[in-house]
N, C-alpha and C positions, 0 to 999 in steps of 0.2 A: 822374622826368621831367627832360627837359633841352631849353633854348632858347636863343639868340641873338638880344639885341637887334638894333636896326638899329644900333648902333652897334659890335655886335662883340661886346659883354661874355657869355660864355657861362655859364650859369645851372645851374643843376643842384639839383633840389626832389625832395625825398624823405622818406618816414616810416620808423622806424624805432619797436619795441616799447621803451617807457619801463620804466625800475625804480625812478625814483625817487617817483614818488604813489602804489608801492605799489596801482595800480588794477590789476583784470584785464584792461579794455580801454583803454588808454593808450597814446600814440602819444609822439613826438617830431618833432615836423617840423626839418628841415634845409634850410634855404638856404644854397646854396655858389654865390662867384663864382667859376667854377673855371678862369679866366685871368687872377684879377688884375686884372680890367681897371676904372677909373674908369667909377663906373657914377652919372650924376647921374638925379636925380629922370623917372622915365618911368612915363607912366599905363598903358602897354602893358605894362610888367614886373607895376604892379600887380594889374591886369586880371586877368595871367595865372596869378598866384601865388592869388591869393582865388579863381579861377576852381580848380586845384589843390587849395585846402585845401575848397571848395565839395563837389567830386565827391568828395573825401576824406570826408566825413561825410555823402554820399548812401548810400556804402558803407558804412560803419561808424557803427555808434551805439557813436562811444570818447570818449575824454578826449584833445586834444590840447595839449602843452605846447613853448612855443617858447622858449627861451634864446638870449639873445643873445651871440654869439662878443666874446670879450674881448680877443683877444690884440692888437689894435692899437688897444684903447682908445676903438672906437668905440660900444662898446655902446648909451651914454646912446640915440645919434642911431640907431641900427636898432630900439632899442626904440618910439624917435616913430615911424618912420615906418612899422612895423608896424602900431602903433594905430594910424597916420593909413588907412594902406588900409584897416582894417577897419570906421571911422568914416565912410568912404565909402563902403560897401560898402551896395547896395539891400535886400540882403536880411539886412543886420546883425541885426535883429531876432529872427532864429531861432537866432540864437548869444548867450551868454553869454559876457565877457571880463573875466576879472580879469588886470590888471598887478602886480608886485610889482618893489622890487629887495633886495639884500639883500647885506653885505659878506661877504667871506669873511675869513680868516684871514690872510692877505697884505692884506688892505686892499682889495680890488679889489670896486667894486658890480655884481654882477650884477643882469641884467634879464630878468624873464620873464613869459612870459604865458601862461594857460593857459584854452581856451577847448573 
């Protein structure tokens, strides 16, 4: 799937088959900003991303795990405000969401959630 906010930031959400939990039906969800562009807080991105991983498991009875991108050292804050949309989400209650983080070997904490 791909969107543009009203402010321009263009989006791009997609699943991809996981190998790391080792499930047979396990997903990966991907969120990419795929221009770069400063994207502050919009209830319309979240809307539409939980609307996405929604339909996502109208389809699929999987396992979906979301990792948060590291490389600019944002992870802590995409990890909140992942949990934050899901926290507002009406129909939270039909998902299950464990968070974790966990360092690696370079030092670096990752953040995941697998729901």
């Amino acid at each position: 799937y791909q969107f543009f906010t009203d402010g321009g930031v263009h989006y791009s959400v997609g699943f991809m088959e996981d190998d790391v939990l080792l499930s047979k039906n396990s997903y990966q969800l991907i969120i990419a900003n795929i221009n770069n562009h400063k994207s502050p807080r919009n209830r319309k991105v979240r809307d539409t991303i939980v609307s996405i991983v929604d339909e996502f498991f109208r389809c699929n009875n999987s396992t979906l795990l979301y990792i948060c991108e590291t490389g600019d050292n944002k992870q802590r804050m995409r990890s909140r405000l992942f949990e934050y949309w899901f926290s507002t989400y009406n129909r939270k209650a039909l998902f299950t969401m464990i968070s974790s983080s966990i360092v690696d070997a370079e030092g670096v904490v990752n953040f995941a959630t697998i729901i």
